[in-house]
C-alpha positions as CSV (number, residue, x, y, z in Angstrom):
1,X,75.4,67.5,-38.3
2,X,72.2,69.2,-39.7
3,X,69.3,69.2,-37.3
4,X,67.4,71.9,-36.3
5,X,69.2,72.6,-33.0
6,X,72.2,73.5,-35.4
7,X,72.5,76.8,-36.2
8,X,74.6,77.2,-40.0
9,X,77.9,78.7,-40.2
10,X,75.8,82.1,-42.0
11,X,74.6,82.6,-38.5
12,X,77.9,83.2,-37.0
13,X,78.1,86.2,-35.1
14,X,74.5,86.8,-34.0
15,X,74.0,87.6,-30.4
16,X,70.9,86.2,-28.5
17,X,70.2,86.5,-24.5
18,X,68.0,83.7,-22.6
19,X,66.0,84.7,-19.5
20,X,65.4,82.0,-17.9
21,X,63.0,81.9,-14.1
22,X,62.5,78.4,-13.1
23,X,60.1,76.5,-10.7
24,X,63.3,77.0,-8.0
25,X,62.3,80.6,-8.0
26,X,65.9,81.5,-7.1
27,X,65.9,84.0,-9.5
28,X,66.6,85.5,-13.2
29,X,70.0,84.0,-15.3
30,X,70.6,85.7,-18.3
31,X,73.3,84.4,-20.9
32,X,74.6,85.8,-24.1
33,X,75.3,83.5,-26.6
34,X,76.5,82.8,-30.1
35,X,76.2,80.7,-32.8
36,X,80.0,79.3,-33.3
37,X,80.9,76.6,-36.0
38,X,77.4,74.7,-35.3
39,X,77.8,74.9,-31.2
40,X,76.9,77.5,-29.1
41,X,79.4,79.5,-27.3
42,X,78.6,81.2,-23.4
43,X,80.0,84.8,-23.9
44,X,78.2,86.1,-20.6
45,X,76.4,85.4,-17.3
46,X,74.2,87.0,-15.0
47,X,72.0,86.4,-12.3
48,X,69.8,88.7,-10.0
49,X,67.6,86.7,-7.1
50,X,63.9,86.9,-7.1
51,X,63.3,90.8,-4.6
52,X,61.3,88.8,-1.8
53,X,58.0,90.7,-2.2
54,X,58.1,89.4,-5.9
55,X,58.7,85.9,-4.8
56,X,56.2,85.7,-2.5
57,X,53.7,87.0,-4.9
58,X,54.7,84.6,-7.4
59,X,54.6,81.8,-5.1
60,X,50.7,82.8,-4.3
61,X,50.1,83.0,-7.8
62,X,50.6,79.1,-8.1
63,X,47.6,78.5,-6.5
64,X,43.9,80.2,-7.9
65,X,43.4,83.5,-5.2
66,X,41.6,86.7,-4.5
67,X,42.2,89.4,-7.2
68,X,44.2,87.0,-8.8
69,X,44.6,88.4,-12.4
70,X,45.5,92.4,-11.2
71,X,48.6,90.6,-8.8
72,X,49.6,88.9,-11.9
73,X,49.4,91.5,-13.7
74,X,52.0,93.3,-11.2
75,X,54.4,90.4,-10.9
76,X,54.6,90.5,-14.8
77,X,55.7,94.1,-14.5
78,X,58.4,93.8,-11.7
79,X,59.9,90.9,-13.3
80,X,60.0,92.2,-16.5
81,X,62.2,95.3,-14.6
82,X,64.3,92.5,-13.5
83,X,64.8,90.9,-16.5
84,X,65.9,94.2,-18.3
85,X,68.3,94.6,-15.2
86,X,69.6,91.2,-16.4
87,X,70.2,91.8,-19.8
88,X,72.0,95.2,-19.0
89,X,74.1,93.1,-16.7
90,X,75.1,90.6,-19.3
91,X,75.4,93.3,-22.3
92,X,77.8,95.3,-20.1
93,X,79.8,91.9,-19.1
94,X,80.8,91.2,-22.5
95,X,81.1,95.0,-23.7
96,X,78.2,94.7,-26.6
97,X,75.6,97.3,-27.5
98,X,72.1,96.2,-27.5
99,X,71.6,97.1,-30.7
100,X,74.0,94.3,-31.5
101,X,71.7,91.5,-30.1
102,X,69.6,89.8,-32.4
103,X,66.5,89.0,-29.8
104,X,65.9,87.7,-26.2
105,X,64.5,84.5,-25.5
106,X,62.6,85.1,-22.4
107,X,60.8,82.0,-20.7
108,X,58.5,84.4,-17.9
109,X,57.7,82.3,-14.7
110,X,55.3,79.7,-14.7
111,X,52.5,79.9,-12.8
112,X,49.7,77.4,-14.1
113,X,50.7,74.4,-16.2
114,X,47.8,72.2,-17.2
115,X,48.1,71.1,-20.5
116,X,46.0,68.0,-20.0
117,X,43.2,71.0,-19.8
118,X,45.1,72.6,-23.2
119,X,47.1,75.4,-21.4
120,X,50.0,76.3,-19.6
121,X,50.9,80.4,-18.4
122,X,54.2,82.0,-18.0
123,X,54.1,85.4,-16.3
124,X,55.9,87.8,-18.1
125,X,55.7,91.3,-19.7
126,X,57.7,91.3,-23.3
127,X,56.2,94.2,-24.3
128,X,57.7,96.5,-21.5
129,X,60.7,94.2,-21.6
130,X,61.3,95.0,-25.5
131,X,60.5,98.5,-24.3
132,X,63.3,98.9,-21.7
133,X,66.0,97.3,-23.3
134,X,65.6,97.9,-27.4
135,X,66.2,94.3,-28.4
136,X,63.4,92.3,-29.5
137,X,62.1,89.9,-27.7
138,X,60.6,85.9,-28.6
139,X,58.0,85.3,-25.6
140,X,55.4,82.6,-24.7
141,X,57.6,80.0,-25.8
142,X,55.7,76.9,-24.7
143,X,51.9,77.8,-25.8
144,X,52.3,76.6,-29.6
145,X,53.8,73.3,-28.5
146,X,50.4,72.8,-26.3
147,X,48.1,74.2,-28.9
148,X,49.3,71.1,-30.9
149,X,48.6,68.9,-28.7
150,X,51.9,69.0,-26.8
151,X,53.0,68.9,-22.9
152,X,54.8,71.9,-23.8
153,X,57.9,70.6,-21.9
154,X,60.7,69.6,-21.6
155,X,61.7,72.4,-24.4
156,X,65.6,72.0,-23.8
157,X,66.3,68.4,-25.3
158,X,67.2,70.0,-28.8
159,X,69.2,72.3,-27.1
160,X,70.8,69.7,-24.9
161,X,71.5,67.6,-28.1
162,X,73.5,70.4,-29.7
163,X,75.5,70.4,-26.7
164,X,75.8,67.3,-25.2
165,X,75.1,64.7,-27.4
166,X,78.1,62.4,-28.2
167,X,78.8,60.6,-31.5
168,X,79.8,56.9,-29.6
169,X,77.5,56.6,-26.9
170,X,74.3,57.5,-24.9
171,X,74.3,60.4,-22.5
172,X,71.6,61.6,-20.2
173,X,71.4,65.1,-19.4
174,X,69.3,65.5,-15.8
175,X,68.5,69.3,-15.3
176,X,67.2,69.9,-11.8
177,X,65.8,72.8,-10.9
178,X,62.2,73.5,-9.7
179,X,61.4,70.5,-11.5
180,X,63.3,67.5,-12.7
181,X,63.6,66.9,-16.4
182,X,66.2,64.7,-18.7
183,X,66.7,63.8,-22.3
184,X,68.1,61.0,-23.2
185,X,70.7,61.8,-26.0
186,X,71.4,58.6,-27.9
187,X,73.5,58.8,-31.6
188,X,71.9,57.8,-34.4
189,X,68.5,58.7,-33.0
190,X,66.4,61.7,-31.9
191,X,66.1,63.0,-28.3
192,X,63.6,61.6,-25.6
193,X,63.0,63.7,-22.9
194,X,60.4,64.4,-19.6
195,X,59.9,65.6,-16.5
196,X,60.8,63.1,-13.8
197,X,59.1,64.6,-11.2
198,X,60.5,67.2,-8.1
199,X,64.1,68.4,-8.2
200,X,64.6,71.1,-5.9
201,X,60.7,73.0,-4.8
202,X,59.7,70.7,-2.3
203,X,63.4,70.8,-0.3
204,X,63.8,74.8,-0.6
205,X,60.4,75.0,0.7
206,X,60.8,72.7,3.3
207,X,64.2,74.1,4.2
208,X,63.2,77.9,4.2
209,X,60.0,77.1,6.5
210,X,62.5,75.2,8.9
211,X,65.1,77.0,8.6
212,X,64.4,80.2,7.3
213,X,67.3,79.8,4.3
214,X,66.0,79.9,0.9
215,X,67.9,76.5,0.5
216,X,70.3,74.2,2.0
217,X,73.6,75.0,1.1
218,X,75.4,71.8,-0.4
219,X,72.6,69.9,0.6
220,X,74.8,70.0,4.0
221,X,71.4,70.3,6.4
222,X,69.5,67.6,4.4
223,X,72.6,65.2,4.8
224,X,72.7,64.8,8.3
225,X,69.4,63.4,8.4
226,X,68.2,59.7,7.4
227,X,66.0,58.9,4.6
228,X,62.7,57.0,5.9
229,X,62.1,54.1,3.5
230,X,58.3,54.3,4.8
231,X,57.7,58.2,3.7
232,X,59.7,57.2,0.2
233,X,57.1,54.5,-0.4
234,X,54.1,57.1,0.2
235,X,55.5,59.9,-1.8
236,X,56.1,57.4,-4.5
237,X,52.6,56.2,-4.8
238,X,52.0,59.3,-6.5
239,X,50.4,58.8,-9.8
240,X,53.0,60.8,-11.5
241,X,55.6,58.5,-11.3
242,X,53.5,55.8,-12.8
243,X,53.1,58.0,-15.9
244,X,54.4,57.2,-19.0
245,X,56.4,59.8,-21.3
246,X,55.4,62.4,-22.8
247,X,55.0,64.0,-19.2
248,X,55.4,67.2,-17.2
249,X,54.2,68.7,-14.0
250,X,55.0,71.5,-12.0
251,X,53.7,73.7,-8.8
252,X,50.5,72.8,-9.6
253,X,51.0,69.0,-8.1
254,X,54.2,69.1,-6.4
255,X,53.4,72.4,-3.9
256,X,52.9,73.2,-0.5
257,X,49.4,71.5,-0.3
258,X,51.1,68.1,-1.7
259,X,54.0,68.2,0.6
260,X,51.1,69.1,3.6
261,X,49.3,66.0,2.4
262,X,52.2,63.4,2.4
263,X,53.5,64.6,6.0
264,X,50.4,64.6,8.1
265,X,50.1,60.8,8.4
266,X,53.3,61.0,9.4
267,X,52.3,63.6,12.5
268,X,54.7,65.9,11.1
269,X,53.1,69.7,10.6
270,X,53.9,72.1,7.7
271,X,52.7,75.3,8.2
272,X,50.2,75.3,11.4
273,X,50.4,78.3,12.8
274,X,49.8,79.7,16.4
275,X,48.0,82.8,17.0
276,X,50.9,84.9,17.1
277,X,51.8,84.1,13.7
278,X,54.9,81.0,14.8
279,X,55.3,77.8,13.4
280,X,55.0,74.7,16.1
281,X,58.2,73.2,17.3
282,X,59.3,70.6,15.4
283,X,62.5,67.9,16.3
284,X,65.3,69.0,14.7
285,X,66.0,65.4,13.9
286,X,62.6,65.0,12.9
287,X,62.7,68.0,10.5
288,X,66.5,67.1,8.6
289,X,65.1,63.6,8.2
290,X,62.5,65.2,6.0
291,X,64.5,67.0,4.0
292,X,66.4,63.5,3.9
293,X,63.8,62.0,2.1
294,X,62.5,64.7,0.0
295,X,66.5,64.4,-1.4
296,X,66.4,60.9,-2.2
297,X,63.0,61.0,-3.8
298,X,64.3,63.3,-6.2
299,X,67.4,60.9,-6.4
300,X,65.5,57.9,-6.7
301,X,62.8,59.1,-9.4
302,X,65.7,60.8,-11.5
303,X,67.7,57.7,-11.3
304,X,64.9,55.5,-11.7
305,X,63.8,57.3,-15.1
306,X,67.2,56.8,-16.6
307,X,67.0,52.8,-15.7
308,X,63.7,52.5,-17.4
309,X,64.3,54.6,-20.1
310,X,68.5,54.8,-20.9
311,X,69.7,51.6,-19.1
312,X,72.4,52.0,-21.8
313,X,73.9,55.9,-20.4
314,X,77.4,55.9,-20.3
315,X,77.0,59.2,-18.2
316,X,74.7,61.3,-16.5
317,X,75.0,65.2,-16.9
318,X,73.7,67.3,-14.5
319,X,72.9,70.7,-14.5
320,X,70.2,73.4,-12.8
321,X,70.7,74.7,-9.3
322,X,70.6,70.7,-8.0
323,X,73.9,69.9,-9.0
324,X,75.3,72.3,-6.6
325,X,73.8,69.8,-4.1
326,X,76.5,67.6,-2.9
327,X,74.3,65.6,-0.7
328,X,71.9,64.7,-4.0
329,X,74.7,64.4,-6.5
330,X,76.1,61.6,-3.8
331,X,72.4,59.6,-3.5
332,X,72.2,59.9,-7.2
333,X,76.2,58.8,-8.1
334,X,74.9,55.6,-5.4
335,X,71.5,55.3,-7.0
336,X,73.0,54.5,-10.8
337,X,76.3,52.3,-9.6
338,X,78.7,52.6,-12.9
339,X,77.5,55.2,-14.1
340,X,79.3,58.4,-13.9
341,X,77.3,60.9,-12.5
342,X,79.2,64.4,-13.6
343,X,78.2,68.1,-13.7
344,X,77.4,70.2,-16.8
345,X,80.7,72.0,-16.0
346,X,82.6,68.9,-16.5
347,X,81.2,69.1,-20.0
348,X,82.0,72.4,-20.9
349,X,78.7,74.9,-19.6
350,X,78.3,76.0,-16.2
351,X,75.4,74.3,-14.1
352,X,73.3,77.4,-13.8
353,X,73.6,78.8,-17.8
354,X,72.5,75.7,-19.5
355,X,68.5,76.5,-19.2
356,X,69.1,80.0,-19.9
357,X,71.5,79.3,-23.0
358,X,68.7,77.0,-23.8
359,X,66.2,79.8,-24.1
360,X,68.9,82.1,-26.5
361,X,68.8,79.2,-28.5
362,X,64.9,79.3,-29.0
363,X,65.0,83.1,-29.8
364,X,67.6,82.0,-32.6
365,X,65.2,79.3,-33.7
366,X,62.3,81.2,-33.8
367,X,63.8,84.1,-35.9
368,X,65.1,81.5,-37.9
369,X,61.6,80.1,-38.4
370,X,63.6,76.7,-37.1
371,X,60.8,74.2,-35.2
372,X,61.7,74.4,-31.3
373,X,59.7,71.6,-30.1
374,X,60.1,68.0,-30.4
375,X,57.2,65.8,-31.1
376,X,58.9,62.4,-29.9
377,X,59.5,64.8,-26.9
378,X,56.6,66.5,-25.6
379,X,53.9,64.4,-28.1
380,X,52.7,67.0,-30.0
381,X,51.1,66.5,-33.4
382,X,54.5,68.1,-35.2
383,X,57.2,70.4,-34.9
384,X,56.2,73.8,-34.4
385,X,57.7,77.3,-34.5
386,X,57.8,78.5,-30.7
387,X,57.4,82.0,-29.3
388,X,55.3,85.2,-30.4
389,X,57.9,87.7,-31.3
390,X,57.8,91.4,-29.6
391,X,59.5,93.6,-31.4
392,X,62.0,96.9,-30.0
């Protein structure tokens, strides 16, 4: 097959590393990749959570603050450290030099995405990163698409086809990480793909201000509450959901102010503080039916998204930190009845490398001059060559 997401057999044996820092702000994956008889093959993985002083700074930066652009400008720094840690880590894994990897593909952490307003900014230093590990590096990988016009995500469906895509029937890949995205793979015919709405932001926050854990395990905490039918239907009024593709979002709608705004009706508090710095008590019942309901919104807009746009799936692929969520994997298996609802690993890439892999493939692309965007995709006036390239 000859599309652009196909690397030719001359590009055997080039190494590229994606960086990938989603919307979940878990942390940095790194995966080394190759170009292997028109596939891509995994060689090495690597992750290294978000220090929490760099998370919380990152997760200010989401909303317009004091001194704004000098914090940025520090985050940018101390991630770009982290991001050479990751790429040592996955050089050393598979025993290669750095000299022997082509270029990184390194995504940076969103921060602002607007590109109704013709913009969209990923922190990230590629400069000092090119610096500290010699290895060239393909940066600001979404701004071209916008500049034309574009959403500047999803990026991955091209990526996703070369993978996933089967010759006799439709798959839907669902990655859920921050945000939820899919593309709909069918044969014959190029990708679609969007954001669906939240995947995993507003339950880690809600879980780490209740619980103090970054997220909830398994989904174990979230499932022994009850979804309220009543908080669905507000948090589904949202004008987002009503959107047609092309369409992305972010932190900048679905954030702590959102998920402030669609409990207080409910007399449920997020974040109001006493004097002495504690959060009010809250039922315990009270706060896992939240995180309950936050679960099956994701569910039911994911699975809502592949009715509407793929009623003819034969399977749903899931990858991104949410498909190590039992409890969401079950409301989403009950959600699309017949339709097998399976994990990226099932299919041959482990949940947490395929945005990262993704992100080695657009470094190949753009060195290759190969279009990374697609039009049908993110509705930009054509395909473009992503990424500004820094060199070692």
């Amino acid at each position: 097959m000859s599309t652009p997401s196909s690397p030719s057999r001359a590009d055997v044996g080039e190494l590229y590393i994606g960086l990938m820092s989603g919307t979940s702000l878990d942390g940095v994956d790194g995966v080394l990749s190759q170009p292997a008889g028109g596939q891509w093959q995994t060689l090495a993985h690597a992750h290294r959570p978000l220090p929490p002083a760099l998370r919380q700074a990152l997760l200010e930066l989401n909303t317009p603050g004091e001194n704004e652009l000098h914090h940025a400008a520090l985050a940018s720094q101390a991630l770009a450290v982290l991001c050479a840690e990751v790429v040592q880590a996955v050089c050393e894994l598979a025993q290669v030099l750095p000299a022997e990897v082509r270029a990184i593909g390194a995504h940076g952490q969103t921060v602002r995405h607007r590109p109704e307003l013709g913009y969209t900014l990923q922190l990230n230093q590629p400069a000092l990163l090119a610096e500290l590990t010699g290895i060239d590096v393909v940066a600001d990988l979404r701004a071209r698409d916008v500049a034309a016009g574009g959403q500047g995500a999803p990026l991955v469906p091209a990526f996703h086809e070369a993978v996933f895509a089967r010759p006799d029937h439709t798959v839907v890949v669902l990655n859920i990480g921050g945000m939820a995205n899919l593309s709909i793979l069918r044969p014959g015919r190029g990708p679609l793909g969007f954001d669906c709405g939240p995947g995993n932001a507003l339950l880690d926050m809600w879980c780490h201000r209740q619980t103090g854990h970054a997220f909830d395990a398994n989904g174990d905490w979230g499932a022994g509450g009850r979804a309220s039918e009543d908080w669905l239907a507000d948090a589904l009024a949202d004008p987002f959901f009503a959107l047609p593709p092309p369409k992305s979002t972010g932190r900048d709608l679905f954030n702590a102010d959102w998920l402030g705004r669609w409990l207080a009706p409910h007399g449920v508090p997020l974040d109001l503080r006493d004097s002495q710095g504690a959060l009010p008590p809250i039922d315990p019942n009270v706060a896992r039916d939240v995180q309950a309901t936050l679960c099956e919104l994701t569910a039911r807009t994911a699975a809502a998204a592949v009715q509407a746009h793929a009623p003819d799936a034969a399977e749903v692929v899931v990858c991104g930190g949410g498909a190590l969520n039992g409890d969401l994997m079950q409301r989403l298996a009950r959600q699309l009845p017949g339709v097998p609802v399976v994990r990226s690993d099932e299919r041959g890439l482990d949940v947490m490398q395929v945005e990262a892999a993704a992100f080695a493939w657009l470094a190949w692309a753009h060195v290759h001059r190969v279009p990374g965007n697609l039009p049908d995709v993110t509705g930009a006036r054509g395909p473009r060559v992503l990424g500004a390239l820094y060199p070692a």
